[in-house]
PAPABA-133300 format. One record per residue: y, z, x of N, C-alpha, C, O in turn; residue in one letter; residue number from 0. Coordinates in Angstrom, 1 decimal, decimal comma, always signed. Example, Ala and Ser with C-alpha at 12.3 -4.5 7.8 and 13.67 -1.06 7.14 Angstrom:
% PAPABA-133300
<node <-5,7; +7,8; +13,2>; <-4,5; +7,8; +12,3>; <-3,3; +7,8; +13,2>; <-3,3; +8,5; +14,2>; 'A'; 0>
<node <-2,2; +7,1; +12,8>; <-1,1; +7,1; +13,7>; <+0,0; +7,9; +12,9>; <+1,1; +8,0; +13,4>; 'S'; 1>
END
This chain:
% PAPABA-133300
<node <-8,5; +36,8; +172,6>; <-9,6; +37,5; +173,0>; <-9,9; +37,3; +174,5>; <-10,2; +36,1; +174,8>; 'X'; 0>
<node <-9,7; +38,1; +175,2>; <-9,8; +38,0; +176,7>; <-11,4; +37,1; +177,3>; <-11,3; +36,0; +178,0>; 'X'; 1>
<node <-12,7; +37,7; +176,8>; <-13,4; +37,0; +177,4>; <-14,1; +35,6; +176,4>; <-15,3; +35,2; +176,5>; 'X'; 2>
<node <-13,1; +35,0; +175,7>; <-13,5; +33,9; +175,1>; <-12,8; +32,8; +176,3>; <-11,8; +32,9; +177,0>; 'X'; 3>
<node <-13,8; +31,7; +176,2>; <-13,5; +30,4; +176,9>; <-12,9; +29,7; +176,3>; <-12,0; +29,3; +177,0>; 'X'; 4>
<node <-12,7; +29,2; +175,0>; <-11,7; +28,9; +174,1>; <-10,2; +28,8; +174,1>; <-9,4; +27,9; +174,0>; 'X'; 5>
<node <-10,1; +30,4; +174,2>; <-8,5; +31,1; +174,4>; <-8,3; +30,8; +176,1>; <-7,3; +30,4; +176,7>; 'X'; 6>
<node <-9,2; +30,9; +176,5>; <-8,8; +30,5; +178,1>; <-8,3; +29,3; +177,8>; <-7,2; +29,5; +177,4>; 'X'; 7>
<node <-8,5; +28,4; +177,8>; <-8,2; +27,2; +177,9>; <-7,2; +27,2; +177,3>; <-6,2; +26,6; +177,9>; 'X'; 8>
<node <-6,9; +27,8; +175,9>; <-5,6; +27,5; +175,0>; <-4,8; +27,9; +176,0>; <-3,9; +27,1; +176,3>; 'X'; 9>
<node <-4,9; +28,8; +176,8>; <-3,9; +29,7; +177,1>; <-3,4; +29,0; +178,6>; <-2,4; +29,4; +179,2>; 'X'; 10>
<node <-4,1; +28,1; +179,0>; <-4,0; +27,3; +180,2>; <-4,5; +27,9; +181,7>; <-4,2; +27,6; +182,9>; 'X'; 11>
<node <-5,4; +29,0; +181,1>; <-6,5; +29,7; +182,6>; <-7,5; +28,9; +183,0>; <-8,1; +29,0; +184,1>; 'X'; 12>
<node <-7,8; +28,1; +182,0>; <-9,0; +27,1; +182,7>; <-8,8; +25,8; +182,1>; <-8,9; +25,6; +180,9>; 'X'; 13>
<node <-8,3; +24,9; +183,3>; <-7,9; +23,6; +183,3>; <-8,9; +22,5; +182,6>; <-10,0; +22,4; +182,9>; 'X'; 14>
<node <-8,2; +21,8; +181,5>; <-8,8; +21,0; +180,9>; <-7,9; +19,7; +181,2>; <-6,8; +19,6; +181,8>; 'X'; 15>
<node <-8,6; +18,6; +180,5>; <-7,8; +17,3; +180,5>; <-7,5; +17,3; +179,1>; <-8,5; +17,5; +178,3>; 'X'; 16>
<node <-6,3; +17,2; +178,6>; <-5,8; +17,7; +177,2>; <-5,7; +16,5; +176,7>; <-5,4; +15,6; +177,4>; 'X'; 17>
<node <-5,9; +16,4; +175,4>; <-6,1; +14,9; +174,3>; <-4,8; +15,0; +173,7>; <-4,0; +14,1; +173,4>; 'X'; 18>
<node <-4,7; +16,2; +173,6>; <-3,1; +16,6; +172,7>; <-2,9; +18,1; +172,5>; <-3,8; +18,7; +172,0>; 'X'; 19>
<node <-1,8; +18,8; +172,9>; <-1,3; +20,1; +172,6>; <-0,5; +20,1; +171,7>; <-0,2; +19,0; +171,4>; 'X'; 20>
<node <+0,2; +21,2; +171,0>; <+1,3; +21,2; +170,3>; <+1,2; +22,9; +170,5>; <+0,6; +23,5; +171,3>; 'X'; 21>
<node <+2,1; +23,5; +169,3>; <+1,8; +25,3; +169,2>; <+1,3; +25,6; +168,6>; <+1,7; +26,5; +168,0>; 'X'; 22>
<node <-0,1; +25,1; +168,1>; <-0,7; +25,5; +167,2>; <-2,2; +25,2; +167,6>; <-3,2; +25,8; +167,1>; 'X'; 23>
<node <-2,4; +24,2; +168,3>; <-3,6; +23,1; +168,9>; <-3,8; +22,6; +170,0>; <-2,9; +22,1; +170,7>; 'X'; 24>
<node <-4,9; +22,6; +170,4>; <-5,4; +22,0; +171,8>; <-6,6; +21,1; +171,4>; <-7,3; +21,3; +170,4>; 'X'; 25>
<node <-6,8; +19,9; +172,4>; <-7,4; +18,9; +172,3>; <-8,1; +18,3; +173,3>; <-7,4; +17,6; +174,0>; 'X'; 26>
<node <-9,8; +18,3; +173,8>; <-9,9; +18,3; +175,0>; <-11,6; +17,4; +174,8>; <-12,5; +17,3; +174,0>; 'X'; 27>
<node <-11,5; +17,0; +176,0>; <-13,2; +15,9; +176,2>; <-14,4; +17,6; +176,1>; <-14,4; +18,6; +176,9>; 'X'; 28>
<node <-15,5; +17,3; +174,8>; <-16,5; +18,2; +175,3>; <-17,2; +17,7; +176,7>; <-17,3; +16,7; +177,4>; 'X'; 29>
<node <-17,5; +19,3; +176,8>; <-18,4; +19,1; +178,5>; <-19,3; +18,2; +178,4>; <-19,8; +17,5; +179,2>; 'X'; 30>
<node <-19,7; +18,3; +176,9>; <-21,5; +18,1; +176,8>; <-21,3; +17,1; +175,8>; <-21,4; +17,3; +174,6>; 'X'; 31>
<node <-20,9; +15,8; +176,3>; <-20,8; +14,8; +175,0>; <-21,9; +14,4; +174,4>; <-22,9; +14,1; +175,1>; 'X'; 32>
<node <-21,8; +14,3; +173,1>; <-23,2; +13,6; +171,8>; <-22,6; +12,1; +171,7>; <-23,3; +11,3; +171,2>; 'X'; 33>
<node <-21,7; +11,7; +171,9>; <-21,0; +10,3; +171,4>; <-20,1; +9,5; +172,7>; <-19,7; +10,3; +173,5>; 'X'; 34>
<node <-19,9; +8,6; +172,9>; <-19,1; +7,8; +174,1>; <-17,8; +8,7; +173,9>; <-17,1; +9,3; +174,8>; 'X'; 35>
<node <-17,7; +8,5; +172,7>; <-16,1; +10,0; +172,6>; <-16,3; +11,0; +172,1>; <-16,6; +11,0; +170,9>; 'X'; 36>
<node <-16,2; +12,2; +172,7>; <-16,7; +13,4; +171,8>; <-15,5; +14,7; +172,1>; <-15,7; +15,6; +172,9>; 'X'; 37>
<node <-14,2; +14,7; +171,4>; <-13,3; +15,7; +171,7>; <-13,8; +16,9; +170,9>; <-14,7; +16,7; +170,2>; 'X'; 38>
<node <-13,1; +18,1; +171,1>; <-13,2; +19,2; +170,6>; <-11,8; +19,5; +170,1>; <-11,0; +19,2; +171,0>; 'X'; 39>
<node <-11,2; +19,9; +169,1>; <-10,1; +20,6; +168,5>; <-10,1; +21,6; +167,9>; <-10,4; +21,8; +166,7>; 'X'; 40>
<node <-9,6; +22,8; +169,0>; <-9,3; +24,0; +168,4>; <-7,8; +24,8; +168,2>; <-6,8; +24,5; +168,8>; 'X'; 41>
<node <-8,1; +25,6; +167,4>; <-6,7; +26,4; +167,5>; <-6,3; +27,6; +168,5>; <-7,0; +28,6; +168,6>; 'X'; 42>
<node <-5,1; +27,5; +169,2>; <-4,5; +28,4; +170,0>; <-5,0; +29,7; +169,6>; <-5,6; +30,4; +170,4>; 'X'; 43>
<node <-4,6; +30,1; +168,0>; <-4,9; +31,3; +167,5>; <-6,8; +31,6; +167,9>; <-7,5; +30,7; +168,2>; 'X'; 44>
<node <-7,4; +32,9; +167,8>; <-8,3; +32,9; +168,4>; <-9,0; +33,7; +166,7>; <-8,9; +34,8; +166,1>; 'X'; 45>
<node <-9,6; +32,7; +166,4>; <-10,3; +32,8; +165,1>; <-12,1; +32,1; +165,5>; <-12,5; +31,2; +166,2>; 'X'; 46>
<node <-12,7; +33,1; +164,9>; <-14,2; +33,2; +165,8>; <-14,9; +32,2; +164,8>; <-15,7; +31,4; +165,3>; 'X'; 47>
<node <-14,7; +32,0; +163,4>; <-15,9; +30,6; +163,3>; <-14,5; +30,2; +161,2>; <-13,4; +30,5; +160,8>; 'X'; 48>
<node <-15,4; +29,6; +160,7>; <-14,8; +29,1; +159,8>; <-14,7; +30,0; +158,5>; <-14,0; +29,9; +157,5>; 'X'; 49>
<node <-16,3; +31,3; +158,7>; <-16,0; +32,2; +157,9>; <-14,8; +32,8; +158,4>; <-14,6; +33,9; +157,9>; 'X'; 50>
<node <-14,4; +32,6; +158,8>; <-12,8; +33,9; +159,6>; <-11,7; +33,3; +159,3>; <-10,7; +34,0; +159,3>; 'X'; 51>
<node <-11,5; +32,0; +159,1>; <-9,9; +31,6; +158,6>; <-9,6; +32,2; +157,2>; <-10,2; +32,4; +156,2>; 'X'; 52>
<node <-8,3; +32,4; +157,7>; <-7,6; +33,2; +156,5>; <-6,6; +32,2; +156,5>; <-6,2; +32,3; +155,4>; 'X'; 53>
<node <-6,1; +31,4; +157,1>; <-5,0; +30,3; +156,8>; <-5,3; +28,5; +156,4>; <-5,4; +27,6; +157,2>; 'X'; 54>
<node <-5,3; +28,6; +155,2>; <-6,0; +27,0; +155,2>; <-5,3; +25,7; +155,4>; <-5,6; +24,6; +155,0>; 'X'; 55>
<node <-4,1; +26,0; +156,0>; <-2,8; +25,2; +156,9>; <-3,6; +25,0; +158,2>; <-3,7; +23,8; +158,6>; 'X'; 56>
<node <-4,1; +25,8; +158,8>; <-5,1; +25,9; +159,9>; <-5,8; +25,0; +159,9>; <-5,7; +24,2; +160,8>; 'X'; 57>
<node <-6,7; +24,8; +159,1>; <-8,2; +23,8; +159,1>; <-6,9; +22,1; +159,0>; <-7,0; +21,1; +159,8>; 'X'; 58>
<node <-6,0; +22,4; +158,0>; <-5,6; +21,1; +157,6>; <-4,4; +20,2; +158,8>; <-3,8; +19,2; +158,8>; 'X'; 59>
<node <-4,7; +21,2; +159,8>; <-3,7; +21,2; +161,3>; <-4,4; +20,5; +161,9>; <-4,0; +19,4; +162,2>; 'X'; 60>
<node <-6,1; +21,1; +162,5>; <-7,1; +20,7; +162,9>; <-7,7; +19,4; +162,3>; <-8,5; +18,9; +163,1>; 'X'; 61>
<node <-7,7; +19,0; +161,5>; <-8,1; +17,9; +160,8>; <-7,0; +16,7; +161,0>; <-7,3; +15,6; +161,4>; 'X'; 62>
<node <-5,8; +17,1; +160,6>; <-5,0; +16,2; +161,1>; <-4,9; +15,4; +162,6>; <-4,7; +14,2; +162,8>; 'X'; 63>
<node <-5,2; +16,6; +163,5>; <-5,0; +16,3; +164,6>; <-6,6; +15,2; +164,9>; <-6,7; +14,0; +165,4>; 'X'; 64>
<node <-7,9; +16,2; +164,5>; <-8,7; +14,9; +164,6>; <-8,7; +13,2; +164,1>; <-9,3; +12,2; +164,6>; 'X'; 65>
<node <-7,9; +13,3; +163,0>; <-7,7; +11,7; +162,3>; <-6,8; +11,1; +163,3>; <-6,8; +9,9; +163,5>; 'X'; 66>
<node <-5,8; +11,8; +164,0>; <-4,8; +11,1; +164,9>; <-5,9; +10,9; +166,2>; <-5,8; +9,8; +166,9>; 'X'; 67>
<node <-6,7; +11,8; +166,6>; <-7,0; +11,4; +167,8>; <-8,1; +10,1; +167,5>; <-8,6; +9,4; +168,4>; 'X'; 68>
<node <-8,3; +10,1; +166,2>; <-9,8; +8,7; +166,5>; <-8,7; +7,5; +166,3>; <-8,9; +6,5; +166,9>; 'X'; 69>
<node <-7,5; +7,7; +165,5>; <-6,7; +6,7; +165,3>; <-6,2; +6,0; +166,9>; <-6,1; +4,8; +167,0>; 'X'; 70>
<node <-5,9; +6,8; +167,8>; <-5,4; +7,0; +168,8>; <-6,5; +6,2; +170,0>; <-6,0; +5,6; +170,9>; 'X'; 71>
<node <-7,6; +6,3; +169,8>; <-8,6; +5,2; +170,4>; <-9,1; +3,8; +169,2>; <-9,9; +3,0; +169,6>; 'X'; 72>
<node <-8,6; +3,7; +168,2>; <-9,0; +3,1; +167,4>; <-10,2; +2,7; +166,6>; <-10,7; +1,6; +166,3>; 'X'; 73>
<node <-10,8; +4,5; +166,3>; <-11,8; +4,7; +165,9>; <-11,6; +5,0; +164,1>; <-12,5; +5,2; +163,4>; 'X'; 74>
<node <-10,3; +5,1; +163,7>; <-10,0; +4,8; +162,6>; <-10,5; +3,2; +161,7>; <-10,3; +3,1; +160,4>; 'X'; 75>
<node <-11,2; +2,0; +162,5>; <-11,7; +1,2; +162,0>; <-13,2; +1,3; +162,4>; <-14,2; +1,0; +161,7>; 'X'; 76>
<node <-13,3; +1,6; +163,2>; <-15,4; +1,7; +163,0>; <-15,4; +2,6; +162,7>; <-16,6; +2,8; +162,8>; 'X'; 77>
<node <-14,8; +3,9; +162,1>; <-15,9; +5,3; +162,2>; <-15,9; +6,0; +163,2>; <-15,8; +5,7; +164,4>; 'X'; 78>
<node <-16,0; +7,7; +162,2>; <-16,0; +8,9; +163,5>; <-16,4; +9,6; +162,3>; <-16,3; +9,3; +161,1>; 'X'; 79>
<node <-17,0; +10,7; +162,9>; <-17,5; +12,2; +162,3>; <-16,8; +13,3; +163,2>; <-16,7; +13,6; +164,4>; 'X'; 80>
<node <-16,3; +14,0; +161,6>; <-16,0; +15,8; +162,3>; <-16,8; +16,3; +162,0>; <-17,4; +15,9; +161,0>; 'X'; 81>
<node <-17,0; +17,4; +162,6>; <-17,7; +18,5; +162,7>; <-17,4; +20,1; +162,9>; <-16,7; +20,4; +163,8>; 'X'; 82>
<node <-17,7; +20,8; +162,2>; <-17,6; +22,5; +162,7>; <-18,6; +22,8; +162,4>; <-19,1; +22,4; +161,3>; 'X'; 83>
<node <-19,1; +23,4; +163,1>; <-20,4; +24,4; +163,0>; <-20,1; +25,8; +162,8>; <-19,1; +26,3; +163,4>; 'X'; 84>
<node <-21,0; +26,7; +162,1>; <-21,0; +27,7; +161,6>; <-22,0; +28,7; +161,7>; <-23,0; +28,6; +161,1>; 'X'; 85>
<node <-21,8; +29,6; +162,7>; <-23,2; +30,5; +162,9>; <-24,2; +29,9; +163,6>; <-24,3; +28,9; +164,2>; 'X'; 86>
<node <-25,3; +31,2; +163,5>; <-26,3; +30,2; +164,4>; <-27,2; +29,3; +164,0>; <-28,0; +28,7; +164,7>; 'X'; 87>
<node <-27,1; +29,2; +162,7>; <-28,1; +28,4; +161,9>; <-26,9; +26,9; +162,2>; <-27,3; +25,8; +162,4>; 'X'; 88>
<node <-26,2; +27,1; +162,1>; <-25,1; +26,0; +162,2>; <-24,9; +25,3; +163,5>; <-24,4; +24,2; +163,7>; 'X'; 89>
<node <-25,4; +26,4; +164,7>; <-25,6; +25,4; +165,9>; <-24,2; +26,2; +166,8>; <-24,1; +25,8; +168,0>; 'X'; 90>
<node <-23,5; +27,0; +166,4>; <-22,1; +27,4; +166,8>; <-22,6; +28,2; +168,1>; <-23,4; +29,2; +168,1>; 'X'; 91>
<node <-22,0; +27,5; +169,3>; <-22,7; +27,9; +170,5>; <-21,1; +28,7; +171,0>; <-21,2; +29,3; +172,1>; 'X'; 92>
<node <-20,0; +28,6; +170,6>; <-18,5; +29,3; +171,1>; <-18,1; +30,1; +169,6>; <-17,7; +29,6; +168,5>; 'X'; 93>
<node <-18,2; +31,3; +170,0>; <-17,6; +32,2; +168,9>; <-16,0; +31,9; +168,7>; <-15,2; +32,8; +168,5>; 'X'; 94>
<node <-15,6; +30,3; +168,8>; <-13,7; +30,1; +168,7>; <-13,9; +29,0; +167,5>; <-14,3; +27,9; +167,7>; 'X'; 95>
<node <-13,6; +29,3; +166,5>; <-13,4; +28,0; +166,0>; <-13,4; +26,7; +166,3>; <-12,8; +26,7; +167,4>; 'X'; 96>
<node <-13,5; +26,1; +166,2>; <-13,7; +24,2; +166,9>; <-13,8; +22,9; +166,0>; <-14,1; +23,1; +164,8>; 'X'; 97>
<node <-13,6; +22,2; +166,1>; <-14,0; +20,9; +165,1>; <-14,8; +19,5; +166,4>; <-14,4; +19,1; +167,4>; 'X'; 98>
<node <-15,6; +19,3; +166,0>; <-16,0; +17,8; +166,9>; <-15,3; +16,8; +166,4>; <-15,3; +16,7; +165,1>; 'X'; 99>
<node <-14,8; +16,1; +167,0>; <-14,7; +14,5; +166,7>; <-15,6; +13,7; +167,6>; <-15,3; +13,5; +168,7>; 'X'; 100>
<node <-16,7; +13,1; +167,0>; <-17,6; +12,4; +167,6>; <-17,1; +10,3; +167,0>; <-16,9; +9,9; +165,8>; 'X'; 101>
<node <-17,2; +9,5; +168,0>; <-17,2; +8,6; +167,7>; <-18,0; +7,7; +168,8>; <-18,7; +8,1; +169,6>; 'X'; 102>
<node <-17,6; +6,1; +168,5>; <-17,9; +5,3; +169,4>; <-19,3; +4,9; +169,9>; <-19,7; +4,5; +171,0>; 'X'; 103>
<node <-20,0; +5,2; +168,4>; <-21,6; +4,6; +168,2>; <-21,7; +4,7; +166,7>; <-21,0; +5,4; +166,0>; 'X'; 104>
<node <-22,9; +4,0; +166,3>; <-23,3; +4,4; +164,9>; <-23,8; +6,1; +165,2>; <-24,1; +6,6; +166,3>; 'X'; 105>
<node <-23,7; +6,6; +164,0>; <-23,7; +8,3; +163,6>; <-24,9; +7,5; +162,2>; <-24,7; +6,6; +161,4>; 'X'; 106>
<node <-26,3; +8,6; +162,5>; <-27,0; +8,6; +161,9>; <-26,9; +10,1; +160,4>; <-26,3; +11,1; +160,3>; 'X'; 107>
<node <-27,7; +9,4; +159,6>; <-27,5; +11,0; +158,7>; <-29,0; +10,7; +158,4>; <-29,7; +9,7; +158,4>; 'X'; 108>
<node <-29,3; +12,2; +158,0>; <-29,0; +13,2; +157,9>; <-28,6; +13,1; +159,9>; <-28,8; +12,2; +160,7>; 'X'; 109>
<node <-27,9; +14,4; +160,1>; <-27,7; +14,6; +161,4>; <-28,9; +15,4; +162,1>; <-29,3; +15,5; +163,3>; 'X'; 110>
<node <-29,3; +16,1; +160,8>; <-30,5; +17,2; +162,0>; <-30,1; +18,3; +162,5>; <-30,9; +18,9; +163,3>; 'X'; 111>
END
């Protein structure tokens, strides 16, 4: 999708500091961190929220990749939360698919 910021980024038009790529995934520091670590993991393919996946290899790509990245700081022993948001009631502020990985504080619940 040309004017998504998302696909820019997959696509390498707007420079990020990358956590991890592969062909399928990108991995990068949110702008707007909630946590001491707060990455984002989306997919290259340009799928607008979680009602829209049609491939559930997809989510299980993205999820992989988040358990390696908290492993990868060593947030596999304290704790981390993912996240996708959905819509606007869900808080989804980029019509691209996304997952949070938030770590490197206590995470309160409910979240709010």
């Amino acid at each position: 999708m040309d004017d998504c910021i998302f696909c820019k980024i997959a696509g390498g038009q707007i420079p990020v500091t990358k956590l991890f790529e592969d062909d399928h995934a990108v991995a990068f520091p949110d702008l707007n961190p909630q946590a001491p670590f707060h990455a984002l993991v989306i997919p290259k393919l340009h799928v607008a929220s979680l009602n829209d996946v049609r491939d559930p290899m997809m989510l299980g790509r993205l999820y992989g990749l988040a358990g390696q990245l908290a492993r990868s700081k060593g947030f596999d022993v304290t704790g981390y939360r993912t996240v996708i948001n959905t819509g606007p009631h869900g808080q989804q502020t980029v019509l691209h698919l996304h997952l949070h990985v938030l770590a490197g504080r206590q995470m309160t619940w409910p979240p709010g």
